[in-house]
C-alpha positions as CSV (number, residue, x, y, z in Angstrom):
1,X,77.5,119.7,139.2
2,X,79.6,123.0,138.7
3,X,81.1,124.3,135.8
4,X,85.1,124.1,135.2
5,X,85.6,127.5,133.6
6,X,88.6,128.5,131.8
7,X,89.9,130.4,135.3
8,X,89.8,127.2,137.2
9,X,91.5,125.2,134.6
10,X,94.5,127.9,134.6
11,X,94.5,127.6,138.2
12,X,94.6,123.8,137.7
13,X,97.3,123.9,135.2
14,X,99.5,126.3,137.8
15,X,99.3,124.1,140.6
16,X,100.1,120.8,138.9
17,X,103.0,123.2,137.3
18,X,104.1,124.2,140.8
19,X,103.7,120.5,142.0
20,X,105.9,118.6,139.0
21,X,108.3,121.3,137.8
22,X,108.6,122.6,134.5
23,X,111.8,119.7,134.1
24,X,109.1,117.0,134.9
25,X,106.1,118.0,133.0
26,X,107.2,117.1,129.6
27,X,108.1,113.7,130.7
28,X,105.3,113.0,132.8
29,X,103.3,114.3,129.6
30,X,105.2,111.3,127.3
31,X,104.5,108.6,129.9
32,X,101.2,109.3,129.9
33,X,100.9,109.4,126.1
34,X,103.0,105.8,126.0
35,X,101.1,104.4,128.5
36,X,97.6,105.2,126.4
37,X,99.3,103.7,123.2
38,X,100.5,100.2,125.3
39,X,96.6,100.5,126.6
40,X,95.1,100.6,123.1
41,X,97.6,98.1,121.7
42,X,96.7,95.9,124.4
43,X,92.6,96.2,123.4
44,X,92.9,95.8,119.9
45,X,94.8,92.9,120.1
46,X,92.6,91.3,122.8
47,X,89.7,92.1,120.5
48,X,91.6,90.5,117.5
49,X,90.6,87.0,116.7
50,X,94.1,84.4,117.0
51,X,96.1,83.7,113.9
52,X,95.1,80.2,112.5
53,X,97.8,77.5,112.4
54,X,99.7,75.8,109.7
55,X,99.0,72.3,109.8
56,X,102.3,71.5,107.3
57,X,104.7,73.4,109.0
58,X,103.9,72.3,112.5
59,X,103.6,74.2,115.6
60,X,106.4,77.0,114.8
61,X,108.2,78.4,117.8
62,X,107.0,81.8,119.0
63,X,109.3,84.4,118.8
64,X,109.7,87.6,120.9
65,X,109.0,90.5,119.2
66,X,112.4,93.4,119.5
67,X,110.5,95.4,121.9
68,X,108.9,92.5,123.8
69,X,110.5,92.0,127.3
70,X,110.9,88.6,128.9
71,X,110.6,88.5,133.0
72,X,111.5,85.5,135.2
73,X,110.9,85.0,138.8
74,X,114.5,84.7,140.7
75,X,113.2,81.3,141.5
76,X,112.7,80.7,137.3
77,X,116.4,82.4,136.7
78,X,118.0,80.3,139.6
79,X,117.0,77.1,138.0
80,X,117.5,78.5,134.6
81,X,121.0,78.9,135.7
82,X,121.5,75.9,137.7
83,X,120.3,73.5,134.5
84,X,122.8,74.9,132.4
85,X,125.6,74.7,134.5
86,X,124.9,71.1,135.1
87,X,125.0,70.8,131.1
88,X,128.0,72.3,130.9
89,X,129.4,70.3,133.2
90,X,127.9,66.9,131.8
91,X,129.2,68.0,128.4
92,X,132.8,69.2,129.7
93,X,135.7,66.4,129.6
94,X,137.0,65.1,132.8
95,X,139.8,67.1,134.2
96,X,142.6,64.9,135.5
């Protein structure tokens, strides 16, 4: 296997310079570094055991952390829509 000397990194380093941009290296260089922190957030909570349950309280409903995002399926928003237009229309008074 050969050696990587400190002449082929710079060459390295100047190609992927040439490639990106000096504009699109620092951001490249951030979405890398976010992307490791979401990877090691993502083990360490697999590896942590889940929270145990208050039998008094009940099942509490979960609630979406700030940062956490929500996605539907146009299929789930469609019918999301649809069911609450029906309720608002069940719970409107009759126009006349």
């Amino acid at each position: 296997m050969p050696n990587v000397g400190a002449f082929e990194l710079i060459i390295v380093l100047v190609v992927v310079l040439l490639l990106f941009g000096s504009t699109r290296l620092p951001k490249l260089a951030k979405s890398l570094g976010e992307a490791q922190k979401e990877f090691k957030k993502g083990v360490a909570d697999a590896d942590a055991p889940p929270p145990a349950k208050r039998a008094a309280d009940g099942p509490s409903p979960a609630k979406p952390a700030a940062d956490d995002r929500v996605t539907l399926t146009k299929a789930e928003l469609d019918a999301m829509l649809a069911e609450r237009e029906a309720q608002a229309r069940k719970d409107s008074p009759p126009s006349v």
